[in-house]
C-alpha positions in Angstrom: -14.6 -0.3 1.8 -11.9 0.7 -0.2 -9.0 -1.8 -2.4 -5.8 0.2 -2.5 -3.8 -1.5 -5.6 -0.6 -1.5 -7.1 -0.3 0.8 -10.3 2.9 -0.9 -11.4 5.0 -3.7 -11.6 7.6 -2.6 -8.4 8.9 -3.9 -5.3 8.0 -3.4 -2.1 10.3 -1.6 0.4 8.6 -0.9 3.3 5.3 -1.3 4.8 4.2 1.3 7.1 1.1 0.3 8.3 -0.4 -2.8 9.6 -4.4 -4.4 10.1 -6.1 -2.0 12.6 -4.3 1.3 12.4 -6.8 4.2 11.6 -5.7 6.3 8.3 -6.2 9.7 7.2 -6.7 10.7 3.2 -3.0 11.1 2.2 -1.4 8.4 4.5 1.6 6.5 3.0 0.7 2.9 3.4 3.4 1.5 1.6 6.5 2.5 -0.3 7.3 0.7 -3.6 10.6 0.7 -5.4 11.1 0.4 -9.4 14.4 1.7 -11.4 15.6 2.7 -8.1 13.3 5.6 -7.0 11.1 5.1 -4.1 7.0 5.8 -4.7 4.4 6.1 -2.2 1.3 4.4 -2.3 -1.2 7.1 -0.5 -4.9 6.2 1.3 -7.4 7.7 -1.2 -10.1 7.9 1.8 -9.9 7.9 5.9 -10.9 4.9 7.8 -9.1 1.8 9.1 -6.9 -0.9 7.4 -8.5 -3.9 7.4 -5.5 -5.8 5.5 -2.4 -5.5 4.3 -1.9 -7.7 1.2 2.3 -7.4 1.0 4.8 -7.5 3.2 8.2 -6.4 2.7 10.1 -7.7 -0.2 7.6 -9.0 -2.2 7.2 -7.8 -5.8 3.7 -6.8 -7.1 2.4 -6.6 -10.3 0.0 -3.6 -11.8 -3.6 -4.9 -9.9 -2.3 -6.5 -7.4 -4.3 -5.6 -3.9 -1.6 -3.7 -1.5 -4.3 -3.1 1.3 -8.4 -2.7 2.0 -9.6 0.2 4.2 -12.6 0.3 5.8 
């Protein structure tokens, strides 16, 4: 099990996967947006979402868990 989490303080812009979907090394999960540039967050390791911890709009904070993969 793996904790994807936020490296920055940004917001989130749009969530491209959901609980359940199977993910490959290099996925985008989610896209962030800070000063006006967008940044994908990228699956470190294959295997399946098990939770999405943002949704769209929500600001996170450098820690904060953006998804688990299994």
């Amino acid at each position: 099990m793996a904790e994807v989490l936020a490296e920055m303080v940004a917001g989130v812009r749009k969530v491209v996967v959901q609980a359940g979907d199977t993910v490959s090394e290099g996925d985008t999960l989610v896209i962030l947006e800070s000063m006006k540039m967008e940044i994908p967050v990228l699956c470190e390791e294959s295997g399946v979402v098990a939770r999405v911890g943002v949704a769209e709009g929500d600001t996170v904070q450098e820690g904060d868990l953006i998804a688990v993969i299994e």
